[in-house]
Z-matrix of the N, CA and C atoms (Angstrom, degrees):
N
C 1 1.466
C 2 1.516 1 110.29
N 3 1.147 2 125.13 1 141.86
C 4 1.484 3 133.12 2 -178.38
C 5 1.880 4 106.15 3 -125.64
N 6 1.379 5 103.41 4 120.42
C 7 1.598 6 104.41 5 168.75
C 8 1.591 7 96.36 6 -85.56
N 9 1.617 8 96.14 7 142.47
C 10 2.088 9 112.87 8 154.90
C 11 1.779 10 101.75 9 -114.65
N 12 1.406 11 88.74 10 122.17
C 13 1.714 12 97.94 11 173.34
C 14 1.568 13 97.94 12 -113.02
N 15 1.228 14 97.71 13 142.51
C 16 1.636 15 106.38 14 -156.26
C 17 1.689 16 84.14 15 -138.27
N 18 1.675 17 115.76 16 105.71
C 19 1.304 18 108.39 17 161.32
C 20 1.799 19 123.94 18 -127.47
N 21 1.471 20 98.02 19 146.93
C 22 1.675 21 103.96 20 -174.96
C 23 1.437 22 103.41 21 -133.43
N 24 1.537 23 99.30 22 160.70
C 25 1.621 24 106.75 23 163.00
C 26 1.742 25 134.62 24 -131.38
N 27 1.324 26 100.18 25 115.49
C 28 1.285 27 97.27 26 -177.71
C 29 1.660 28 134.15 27 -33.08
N 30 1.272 29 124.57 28 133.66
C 31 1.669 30 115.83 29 -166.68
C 32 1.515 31 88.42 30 -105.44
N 33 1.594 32 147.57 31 2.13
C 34 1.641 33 107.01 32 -144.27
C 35 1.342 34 68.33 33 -154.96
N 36 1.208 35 153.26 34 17.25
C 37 1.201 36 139.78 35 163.60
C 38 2.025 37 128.53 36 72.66
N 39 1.588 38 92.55 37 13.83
C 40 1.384 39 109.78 38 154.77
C 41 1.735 40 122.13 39 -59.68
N 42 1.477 41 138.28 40 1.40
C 43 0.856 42 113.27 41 156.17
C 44 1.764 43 147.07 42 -3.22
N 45 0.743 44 141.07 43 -76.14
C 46 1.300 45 168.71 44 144.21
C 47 1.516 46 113.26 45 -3.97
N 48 1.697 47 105.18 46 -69.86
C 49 1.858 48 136.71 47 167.54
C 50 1.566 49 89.24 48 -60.79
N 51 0.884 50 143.98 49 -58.78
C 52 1.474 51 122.30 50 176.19
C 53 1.193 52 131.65 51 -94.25
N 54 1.225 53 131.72 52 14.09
C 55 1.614 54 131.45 53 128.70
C 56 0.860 55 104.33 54 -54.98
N 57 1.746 56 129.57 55 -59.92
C 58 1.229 57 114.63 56 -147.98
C 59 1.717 58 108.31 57 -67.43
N 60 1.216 59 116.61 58 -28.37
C 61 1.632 60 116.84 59 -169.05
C 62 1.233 61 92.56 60 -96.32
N 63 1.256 62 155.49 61 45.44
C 64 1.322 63 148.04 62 90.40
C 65 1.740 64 124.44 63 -53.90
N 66 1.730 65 98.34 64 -38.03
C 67 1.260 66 108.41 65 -167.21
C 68 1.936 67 95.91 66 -77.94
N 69 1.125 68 144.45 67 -24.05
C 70 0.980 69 165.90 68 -130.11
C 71 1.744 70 115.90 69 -141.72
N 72 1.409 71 93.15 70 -12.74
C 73 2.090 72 96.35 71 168.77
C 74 1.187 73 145.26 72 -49.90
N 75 1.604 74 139.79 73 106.30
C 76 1.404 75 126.75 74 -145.25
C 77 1.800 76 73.69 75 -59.15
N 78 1.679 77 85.12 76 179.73
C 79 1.284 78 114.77 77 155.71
C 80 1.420 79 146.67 78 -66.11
N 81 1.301 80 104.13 79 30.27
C 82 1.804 81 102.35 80 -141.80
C 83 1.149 82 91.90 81 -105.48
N 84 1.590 83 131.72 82 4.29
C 85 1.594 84 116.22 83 154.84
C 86 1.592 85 115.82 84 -74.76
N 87 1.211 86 102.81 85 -54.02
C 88 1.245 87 109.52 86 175.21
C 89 1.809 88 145.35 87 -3.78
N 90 1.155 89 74.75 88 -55.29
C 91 1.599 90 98.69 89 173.59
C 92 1.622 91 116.74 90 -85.21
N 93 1.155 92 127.25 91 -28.75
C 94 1.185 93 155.85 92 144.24
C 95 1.437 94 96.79 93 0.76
N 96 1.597 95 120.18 94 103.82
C 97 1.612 96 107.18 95 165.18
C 98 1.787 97 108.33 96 -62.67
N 99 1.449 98 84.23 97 147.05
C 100 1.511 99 109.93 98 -174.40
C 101 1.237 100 135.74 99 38.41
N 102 1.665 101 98.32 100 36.62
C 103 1.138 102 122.54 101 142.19
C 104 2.095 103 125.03 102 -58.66
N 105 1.241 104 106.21 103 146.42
C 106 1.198 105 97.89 104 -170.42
C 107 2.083 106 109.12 105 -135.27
N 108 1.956 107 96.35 106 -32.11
C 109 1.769 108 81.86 107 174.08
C 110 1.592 109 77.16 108 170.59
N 111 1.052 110 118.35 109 162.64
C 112 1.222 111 144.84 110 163.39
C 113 1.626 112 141.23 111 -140.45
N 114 1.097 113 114.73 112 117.14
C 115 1.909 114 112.50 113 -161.84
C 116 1.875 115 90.50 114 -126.33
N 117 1.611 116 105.18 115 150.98
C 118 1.083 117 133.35 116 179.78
C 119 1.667 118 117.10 117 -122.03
N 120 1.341 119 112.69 118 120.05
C 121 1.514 120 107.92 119 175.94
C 122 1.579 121 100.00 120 -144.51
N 123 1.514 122 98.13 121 171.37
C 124 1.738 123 111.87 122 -158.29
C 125 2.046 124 85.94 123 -117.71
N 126 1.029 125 127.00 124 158.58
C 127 1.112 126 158.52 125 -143.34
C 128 2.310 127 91.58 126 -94.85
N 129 1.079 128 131.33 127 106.39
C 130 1.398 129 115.87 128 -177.83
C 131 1.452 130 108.51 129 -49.00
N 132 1.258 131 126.88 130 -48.73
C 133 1.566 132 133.98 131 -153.91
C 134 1.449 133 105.29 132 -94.79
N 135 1.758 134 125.22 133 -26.39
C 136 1.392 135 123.62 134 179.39
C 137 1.619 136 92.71 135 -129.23
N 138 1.338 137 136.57 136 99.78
C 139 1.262 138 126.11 137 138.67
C 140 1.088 139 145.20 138 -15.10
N 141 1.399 140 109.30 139 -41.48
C 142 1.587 141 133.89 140 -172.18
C 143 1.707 142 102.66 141 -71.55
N 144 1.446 143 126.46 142 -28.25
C 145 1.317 144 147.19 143 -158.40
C 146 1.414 145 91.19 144 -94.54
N 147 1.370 146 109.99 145 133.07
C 148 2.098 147 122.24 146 176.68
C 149 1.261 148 113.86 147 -130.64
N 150 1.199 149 130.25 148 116.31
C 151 1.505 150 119.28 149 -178.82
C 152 1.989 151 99.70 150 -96.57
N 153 1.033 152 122.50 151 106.27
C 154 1.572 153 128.74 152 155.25
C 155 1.386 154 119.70 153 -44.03
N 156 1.359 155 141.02 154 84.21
C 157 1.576 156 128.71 155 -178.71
C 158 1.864 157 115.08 156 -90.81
N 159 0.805 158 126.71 157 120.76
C 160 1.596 159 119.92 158 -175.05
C 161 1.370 160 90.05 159 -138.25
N 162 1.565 161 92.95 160 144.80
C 163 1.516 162 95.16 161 -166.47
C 164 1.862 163 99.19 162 -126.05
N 165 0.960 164 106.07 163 165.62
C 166 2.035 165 103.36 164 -171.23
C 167 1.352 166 102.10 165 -165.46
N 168 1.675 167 96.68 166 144.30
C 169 1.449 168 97.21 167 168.24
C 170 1.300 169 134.14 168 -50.98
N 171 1.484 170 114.00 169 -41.27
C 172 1.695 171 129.39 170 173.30
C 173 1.270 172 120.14 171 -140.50
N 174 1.025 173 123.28 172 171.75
C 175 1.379 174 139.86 173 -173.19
C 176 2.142 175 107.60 174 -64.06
N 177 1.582 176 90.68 175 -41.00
C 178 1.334 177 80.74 176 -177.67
C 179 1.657 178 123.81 177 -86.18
N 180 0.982 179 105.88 178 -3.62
C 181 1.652 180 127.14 179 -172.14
C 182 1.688 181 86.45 180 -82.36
N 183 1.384 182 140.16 181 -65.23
C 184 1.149 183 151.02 182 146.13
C 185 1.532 184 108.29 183 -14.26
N 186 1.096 185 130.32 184 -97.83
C 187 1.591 186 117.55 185 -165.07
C 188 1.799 187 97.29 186 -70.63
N 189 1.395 188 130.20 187 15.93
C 190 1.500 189 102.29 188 174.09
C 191 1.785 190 104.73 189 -96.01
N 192 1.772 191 90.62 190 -30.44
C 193 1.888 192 88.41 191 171.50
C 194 1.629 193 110.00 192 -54.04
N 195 1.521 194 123.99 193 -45.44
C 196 1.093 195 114.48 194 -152.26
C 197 1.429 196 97.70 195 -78.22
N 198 1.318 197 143.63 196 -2.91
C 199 1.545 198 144.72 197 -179.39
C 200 1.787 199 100.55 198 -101.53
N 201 1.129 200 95.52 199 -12.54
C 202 2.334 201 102.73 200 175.94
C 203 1.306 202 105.79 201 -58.76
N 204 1.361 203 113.68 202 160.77
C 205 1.270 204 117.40 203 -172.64
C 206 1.819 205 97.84 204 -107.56
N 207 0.990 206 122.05 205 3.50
C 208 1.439 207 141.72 206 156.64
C 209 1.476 208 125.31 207 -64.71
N 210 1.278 209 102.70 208 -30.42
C 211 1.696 210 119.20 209 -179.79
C 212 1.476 211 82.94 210 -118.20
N 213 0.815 212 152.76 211 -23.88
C 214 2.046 213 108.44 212 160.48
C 215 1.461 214 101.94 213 -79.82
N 216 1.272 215 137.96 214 -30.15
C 217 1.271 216 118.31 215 -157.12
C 218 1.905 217 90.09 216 -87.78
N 219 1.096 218 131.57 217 -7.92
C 220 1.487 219 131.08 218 157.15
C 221 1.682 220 123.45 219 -44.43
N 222 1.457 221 92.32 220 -42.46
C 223 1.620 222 121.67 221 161.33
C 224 1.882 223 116.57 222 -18.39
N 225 1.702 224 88.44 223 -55.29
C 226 1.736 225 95.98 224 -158.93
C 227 1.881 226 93.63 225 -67.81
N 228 0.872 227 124.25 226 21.72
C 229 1.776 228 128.52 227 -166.61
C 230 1.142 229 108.78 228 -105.51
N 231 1.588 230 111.60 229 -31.67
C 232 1.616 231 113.85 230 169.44
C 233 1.637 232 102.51 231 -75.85
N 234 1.728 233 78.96 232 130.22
C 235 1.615 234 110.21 233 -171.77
C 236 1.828 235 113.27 234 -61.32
N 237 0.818 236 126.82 235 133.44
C 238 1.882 237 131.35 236 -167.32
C 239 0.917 238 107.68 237 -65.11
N 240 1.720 239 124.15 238 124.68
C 241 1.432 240 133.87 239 -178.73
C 242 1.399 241 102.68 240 77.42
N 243 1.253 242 132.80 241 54.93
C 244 1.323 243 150.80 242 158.37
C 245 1.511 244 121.36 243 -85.99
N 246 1.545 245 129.69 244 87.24
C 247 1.248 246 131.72 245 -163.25
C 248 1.945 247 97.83 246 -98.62
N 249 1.515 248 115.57 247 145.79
C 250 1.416 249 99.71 248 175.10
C 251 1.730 250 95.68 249 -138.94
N 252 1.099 251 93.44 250 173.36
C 253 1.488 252 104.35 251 -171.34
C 254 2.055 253 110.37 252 -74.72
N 255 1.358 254 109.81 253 65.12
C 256 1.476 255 94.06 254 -172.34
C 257 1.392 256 124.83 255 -17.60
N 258 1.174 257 117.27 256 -65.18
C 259 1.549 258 132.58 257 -172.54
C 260 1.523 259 119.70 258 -49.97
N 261 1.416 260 106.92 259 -13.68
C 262 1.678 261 111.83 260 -173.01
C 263 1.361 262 110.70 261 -112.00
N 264 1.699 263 123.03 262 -3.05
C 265 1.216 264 112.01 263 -168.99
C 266 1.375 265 108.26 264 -102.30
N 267 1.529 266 120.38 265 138.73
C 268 0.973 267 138.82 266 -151.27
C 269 1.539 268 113.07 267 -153.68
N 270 1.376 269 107.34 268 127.91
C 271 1.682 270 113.34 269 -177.84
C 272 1.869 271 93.55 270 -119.19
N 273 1.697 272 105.55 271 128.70
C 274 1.557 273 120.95 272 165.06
C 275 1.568 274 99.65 273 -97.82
N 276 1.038 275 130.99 274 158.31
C 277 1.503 276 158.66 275 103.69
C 278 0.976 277 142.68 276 -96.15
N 279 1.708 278 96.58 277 113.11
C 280 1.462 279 119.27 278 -166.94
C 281 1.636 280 123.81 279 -99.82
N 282 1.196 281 127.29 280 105.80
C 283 1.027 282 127.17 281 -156.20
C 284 1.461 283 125.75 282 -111.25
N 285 1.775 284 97.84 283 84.79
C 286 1.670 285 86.37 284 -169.07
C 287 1.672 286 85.38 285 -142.46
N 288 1.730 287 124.21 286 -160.90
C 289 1.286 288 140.25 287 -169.41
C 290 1.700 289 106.12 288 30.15
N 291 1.371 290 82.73 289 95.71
C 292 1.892 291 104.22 290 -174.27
C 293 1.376 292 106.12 291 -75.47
N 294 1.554 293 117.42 292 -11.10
C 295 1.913 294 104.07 293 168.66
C 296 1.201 295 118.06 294 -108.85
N 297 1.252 296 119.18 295 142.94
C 298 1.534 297 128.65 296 -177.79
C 299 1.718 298 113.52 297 -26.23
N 300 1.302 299 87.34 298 -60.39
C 301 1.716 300 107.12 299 -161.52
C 302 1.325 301 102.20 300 -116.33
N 303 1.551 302 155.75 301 90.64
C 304 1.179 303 147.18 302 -155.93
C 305 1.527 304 92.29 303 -105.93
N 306 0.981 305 103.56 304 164.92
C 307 1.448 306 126.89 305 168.61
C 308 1.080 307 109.32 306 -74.10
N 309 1.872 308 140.13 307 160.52
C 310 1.377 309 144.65 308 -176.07
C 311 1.191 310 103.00 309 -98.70
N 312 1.288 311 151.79 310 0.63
C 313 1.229 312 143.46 311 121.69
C 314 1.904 313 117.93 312 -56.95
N 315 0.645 314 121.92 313 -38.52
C 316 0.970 315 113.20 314 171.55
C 317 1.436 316 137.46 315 -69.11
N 318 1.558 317 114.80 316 -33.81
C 319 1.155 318 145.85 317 -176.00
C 320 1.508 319 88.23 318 -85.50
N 321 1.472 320 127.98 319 -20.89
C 322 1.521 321 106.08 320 168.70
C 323 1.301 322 130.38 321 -85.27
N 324 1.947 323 94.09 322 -39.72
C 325 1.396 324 91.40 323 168.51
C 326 1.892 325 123.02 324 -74.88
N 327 1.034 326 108.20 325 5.97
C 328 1.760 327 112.80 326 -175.14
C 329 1.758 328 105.52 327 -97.69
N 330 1.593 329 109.35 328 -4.83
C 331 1.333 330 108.93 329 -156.41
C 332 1.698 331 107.18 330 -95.29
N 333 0.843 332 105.11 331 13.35
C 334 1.365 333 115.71 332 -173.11
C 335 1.599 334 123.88 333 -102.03
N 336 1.302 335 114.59 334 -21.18
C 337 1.989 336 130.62 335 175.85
C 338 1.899 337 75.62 336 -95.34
N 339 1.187 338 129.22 337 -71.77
C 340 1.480 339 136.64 338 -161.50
C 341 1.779 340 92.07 339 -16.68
N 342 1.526 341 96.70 340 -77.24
C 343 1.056 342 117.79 341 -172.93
C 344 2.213 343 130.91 342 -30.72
N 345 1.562 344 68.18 343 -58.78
C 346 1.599 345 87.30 344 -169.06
C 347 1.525 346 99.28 345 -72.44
N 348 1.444 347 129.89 346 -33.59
C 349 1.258 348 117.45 347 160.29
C 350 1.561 349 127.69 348 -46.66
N 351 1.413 350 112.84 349 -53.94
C 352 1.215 351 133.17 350 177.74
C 353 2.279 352 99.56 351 -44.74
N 354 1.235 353 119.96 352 -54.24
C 355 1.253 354 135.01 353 -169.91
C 356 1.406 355 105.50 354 -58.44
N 357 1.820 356 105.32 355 -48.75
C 358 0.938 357 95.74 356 -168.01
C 359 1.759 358 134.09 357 -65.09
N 360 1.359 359 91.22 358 -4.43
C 361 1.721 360 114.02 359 -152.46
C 362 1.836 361 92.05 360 -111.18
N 363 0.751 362 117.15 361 -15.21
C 364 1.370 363 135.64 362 -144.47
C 365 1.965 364 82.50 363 -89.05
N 366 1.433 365 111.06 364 115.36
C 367 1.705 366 129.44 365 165.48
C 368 1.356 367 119.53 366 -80.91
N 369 2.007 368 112.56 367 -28.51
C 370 1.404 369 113.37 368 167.42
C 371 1.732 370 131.07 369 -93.75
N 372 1.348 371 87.31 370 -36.90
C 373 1.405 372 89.45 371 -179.05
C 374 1.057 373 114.10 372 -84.54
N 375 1.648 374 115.74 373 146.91
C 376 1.578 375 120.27 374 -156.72
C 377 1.775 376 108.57 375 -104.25
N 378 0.885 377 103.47 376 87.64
C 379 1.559 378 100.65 377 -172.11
C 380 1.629 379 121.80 378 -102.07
N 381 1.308 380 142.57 379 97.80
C 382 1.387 381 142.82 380 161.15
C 383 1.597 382 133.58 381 -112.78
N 384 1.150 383 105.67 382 154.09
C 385 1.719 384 118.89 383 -155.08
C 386 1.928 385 96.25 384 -113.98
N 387 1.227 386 113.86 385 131.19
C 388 1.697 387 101.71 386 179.95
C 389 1.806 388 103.66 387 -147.50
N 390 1.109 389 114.00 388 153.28
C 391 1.498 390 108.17 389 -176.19
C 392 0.988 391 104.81 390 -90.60
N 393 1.661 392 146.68 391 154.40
C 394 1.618 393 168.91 392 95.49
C 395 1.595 394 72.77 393 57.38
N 396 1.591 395 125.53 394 -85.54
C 397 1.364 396 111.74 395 -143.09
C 398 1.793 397 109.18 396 -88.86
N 399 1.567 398 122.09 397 35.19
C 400 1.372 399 160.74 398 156.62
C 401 1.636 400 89.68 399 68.72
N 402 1.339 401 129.53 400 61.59
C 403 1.499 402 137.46 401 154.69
C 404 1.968 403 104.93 402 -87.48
N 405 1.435 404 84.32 403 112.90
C 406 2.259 405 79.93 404 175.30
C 407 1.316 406 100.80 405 -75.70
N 408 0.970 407 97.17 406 137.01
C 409 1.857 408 127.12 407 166.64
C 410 1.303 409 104.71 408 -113.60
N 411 0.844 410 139.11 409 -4.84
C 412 1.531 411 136.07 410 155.59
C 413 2.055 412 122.35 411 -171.10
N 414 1.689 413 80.91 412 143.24
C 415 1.600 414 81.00 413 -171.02
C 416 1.462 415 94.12 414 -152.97
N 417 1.899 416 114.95 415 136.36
C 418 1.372 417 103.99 416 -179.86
C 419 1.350 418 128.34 417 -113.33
N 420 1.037 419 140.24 418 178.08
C 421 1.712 420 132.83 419 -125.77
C 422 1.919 421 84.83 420 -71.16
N 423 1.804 422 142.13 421 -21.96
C 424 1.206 423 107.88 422 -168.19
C 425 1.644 424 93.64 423 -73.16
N 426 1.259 425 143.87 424 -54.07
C 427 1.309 426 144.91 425 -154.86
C 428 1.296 427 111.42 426 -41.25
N 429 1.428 428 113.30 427 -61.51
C 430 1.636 429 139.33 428 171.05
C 431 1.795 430 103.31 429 -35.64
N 432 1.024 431 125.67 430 -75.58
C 433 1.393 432 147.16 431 164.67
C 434 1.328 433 107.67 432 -26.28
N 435 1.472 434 126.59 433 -63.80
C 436 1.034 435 123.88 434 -164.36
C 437 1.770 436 119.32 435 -85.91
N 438 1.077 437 95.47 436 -6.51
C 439 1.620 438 125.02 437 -177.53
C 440 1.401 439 108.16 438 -92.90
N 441 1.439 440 125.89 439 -20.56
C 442 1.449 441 145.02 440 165.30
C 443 1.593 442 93.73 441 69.30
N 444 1.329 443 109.89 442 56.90
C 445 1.539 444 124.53 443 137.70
C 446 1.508 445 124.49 444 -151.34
N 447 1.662 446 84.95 445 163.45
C 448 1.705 447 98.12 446 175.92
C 449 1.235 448 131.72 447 -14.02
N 450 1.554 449 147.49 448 159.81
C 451 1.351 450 153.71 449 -173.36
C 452 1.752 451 99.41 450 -40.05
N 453 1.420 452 91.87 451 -49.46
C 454 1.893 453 102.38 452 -146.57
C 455 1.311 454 88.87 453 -115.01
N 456 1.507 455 142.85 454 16.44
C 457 1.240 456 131.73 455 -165.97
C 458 1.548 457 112.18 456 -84.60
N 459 1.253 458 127.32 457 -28.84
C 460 1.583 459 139.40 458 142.06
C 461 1.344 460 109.95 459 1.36
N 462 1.604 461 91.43 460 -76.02
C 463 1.418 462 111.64 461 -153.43
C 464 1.528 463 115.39 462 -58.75
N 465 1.683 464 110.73 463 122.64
C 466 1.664 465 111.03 464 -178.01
C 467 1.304 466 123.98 465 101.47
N 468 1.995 467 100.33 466 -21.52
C 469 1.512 468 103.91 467 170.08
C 470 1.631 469 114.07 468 -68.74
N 471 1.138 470 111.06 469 -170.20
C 472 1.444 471 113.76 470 -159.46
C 473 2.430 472 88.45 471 -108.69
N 474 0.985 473 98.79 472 129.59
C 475 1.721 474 102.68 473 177.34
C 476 1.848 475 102.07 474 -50.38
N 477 1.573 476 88.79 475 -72.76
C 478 1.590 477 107.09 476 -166.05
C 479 1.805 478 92.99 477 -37.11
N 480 1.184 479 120.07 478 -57.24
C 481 1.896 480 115.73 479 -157.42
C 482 1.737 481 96.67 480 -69.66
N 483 1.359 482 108.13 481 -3.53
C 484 1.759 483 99.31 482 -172.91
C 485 1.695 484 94.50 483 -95.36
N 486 1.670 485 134.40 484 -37.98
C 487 1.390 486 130.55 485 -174.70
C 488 1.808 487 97.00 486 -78.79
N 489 1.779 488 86.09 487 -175.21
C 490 1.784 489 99.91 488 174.12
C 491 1.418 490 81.37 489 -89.36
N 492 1.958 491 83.94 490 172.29
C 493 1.774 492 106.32 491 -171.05
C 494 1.488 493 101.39 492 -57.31
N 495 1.637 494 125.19 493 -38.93
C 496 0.908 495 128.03 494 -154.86
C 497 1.579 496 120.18 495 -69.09
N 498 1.473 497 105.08 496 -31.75
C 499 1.560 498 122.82 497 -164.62
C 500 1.599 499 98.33 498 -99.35
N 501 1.804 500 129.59 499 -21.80
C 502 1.523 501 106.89 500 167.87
C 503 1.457 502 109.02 501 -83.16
N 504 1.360 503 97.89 502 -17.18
C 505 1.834 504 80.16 503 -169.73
C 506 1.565 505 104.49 504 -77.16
N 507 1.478 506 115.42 505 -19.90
C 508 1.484 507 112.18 506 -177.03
C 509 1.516 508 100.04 507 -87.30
N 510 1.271 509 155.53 508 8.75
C 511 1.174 510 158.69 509 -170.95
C 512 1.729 511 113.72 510 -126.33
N 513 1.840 512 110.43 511 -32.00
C 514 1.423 513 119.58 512 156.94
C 515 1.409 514 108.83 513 -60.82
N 516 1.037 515 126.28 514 -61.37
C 517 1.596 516 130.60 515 170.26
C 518 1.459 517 111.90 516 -34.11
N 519 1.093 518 108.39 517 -64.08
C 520 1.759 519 113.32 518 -168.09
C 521 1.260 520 109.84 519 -57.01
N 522 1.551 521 115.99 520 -44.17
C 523 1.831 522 114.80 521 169.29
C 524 1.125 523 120.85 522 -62.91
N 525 1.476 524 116.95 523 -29.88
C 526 1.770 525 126.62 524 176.18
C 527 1.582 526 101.03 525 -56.87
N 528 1.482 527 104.10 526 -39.20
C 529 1.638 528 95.71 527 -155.99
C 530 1.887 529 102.00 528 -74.02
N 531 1.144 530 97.99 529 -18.44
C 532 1.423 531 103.01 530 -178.25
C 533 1.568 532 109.02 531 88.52
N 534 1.263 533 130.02 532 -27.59
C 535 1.526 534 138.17 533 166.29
C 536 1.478 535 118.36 534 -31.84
N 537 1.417 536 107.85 535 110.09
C 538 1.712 537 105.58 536 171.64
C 539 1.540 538 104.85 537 -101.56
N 540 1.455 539 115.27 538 132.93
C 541 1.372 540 143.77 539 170.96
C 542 1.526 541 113.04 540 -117.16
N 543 0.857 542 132.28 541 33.86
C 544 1.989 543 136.19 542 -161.05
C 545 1.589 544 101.50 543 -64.47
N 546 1.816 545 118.10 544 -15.92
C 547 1.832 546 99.23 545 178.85
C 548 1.467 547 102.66 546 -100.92
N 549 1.372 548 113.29 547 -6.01
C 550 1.643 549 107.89 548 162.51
C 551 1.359 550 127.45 549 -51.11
N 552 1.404 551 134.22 550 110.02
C 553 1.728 552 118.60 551 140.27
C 554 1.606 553 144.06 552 -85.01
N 555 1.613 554 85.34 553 133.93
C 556 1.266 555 105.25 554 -166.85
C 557 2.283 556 103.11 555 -111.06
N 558 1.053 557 80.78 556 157.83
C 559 1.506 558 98.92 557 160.17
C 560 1.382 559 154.26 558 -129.48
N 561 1.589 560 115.97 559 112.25
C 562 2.006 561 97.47 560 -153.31
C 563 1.476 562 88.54 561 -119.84
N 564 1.097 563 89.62 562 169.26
C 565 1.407 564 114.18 563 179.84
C 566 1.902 565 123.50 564 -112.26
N 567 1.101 566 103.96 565 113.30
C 568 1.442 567 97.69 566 -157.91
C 569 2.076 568 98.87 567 -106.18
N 570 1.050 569 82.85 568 152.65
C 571 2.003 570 74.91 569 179.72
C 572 1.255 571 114.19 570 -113.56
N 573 1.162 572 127.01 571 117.06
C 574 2.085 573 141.27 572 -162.46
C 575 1.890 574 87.42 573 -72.09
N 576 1.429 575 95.55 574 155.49
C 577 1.325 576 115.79 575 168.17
C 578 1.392 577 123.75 576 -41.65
N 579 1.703 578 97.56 577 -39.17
C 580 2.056 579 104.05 578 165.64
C 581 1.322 580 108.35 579 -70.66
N 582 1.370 581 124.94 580 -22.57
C 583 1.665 582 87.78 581 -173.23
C 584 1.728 583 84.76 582 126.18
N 585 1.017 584 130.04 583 -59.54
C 586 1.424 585 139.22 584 -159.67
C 587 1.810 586 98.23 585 -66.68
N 588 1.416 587 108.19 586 132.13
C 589 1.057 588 114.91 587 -178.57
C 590 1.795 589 114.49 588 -96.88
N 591 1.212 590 136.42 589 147.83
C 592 1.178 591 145.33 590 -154.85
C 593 1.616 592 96.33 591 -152.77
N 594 1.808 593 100.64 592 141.67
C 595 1.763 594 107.18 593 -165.10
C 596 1.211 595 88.09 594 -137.97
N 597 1.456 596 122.17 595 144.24
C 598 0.685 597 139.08 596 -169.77
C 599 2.037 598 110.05 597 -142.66
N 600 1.345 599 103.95 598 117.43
C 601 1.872 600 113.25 599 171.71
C 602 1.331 601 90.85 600 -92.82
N 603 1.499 602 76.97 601 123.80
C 604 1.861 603 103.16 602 175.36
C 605 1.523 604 91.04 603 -157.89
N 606 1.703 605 98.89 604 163.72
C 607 1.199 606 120.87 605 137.97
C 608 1.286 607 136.06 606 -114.79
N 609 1.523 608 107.45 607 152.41
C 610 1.511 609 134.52 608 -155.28
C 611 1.788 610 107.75 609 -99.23
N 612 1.237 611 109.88 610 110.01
C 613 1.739 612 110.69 611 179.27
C 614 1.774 613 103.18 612 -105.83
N 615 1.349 614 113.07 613 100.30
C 616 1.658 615 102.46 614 172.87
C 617 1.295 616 113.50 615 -98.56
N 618 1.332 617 110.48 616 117.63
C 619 1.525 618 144.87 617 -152.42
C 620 1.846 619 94.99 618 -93.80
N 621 1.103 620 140.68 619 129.71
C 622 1.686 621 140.29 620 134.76
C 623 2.029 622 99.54 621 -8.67
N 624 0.619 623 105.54 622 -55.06
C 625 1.809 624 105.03 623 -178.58
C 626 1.276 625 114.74 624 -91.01
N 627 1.300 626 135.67 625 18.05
C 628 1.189 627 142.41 626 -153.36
C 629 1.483 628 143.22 627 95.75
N 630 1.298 629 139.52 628 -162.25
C 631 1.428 630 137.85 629 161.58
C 632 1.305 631 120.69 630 -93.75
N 633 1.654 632 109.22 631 171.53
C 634 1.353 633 126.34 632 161.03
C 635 1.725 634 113.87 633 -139.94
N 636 1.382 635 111.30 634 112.60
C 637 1.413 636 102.32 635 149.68
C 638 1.409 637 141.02 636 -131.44
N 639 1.853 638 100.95 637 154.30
C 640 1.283 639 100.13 638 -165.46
C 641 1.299 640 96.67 639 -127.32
N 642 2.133 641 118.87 640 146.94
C 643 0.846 642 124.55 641 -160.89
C 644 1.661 643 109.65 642 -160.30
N 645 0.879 644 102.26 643 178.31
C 646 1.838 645 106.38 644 150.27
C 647 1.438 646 102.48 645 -158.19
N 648 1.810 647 110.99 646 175.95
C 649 0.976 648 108.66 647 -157.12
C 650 1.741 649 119.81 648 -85.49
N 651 1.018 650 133.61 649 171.70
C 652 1.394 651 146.85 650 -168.78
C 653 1.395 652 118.03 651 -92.15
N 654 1.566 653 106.43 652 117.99
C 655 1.745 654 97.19 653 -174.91
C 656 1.500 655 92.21 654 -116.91
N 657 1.182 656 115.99 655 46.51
C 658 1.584 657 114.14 656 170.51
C 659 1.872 658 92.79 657 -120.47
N 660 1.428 659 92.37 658 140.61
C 661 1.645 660 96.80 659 161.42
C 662 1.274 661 122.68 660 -24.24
């Protein structure tokens, strides 16, 4: 099975008109050989942002809908006067769980490369990896970005000198204690290369080898 995540962002503030004509879509994927399911979600930190997930047995079942004359006439569904952010839209293919219908054991243990691919590619969601003594070993292109450096510029800095005093010393502690809480949310505050501070709700997994957190950004004060 192969997921296509297909994401765009609204420019004109139609939100709303295009939920609803998702919520409201004939059926005409459906039938679609090797078709398998399709889910729609909006971005936590930007609304305006939609990730498309459609999922298919193969790759070619996948680009033969999108050449169907079923998927242009799907077309007339986008709502009138629909402006999108050219520059941000972006289709992944992810190519993993080789059986149609897997088992839920299986789909758990397979869900984990799925995933971390998906993160890695991923411009909104805020995802970073740091050792016991808070060195990142991994951070993906939103963190980097929002931190106002390079792709890989993350990588090797020190965690604690990237939050406020307040949020490493409460986050040094929590790894000391060795205590994992991973369905808790928390919120830190990290400070960008300008000076400007950026918060982020996430949760915190402290691992024997260190942490992981995953988040997006904060539209609360």
């Amino acid at each position: 099975m192969i997921l296509a995540v297909s994401r765009f962002r609204i420019k004109n503030g139609m939100e709303m008109a295009v939920a609803q004509a998702f919520l409201d879509r004939p059926h005409l994927v459906d039938d679609a050989p090797g078709f398998l399911g399709l889910e729609v979600f909006t971005d936590t930190a930007d609304p305006s942002v939609f990730y498309l997930v459609t999922r298919w047995t193969d790759g070619l079942s996948f680009d033969a809908w999108h050449r169907s004359e079923s998927h242009h006439r799907s077309h007339k569904w986008i709502p009138r006067g629909l402006r999108l952010d050219a520059s941000f839209t972006q289709v992944t293919i992810l190519e993993r769980l080789p059986r149609p219908t897997p088992a839920p054991e299986d789909l758990l243990m397979d869900s984990a490369p799925l995933l971390a691919a998906f993160l890695a590619c991923s411009e909104t969601v805020h995802s970073l990896a740091a050792t016991t003594e808070g060195i990142i070993v991994f951070a993906n292109p939103a963190v980097s970005r929002h931190l106002g450096l390079p792709a890989d510029g993350a990588l090797g800095k020190s965690l604690w000198h990237l939050l406020s005093t307040a949020d490493a010393a409460r986050l040094r502690a929590t790894v000391a204690s060795g205590e994992r809480r991973p369905s808790e949310r928390t919120r830190l505050t990290f400070l960008a290369m300008d000076h400007v501070p950026y918060i982020l709700d996430c949760h915190v997994d402290t691992q024997p080898n260190g942490l992981v957190i995953l988040g997006e950004l904060s539209r609360r004060p």
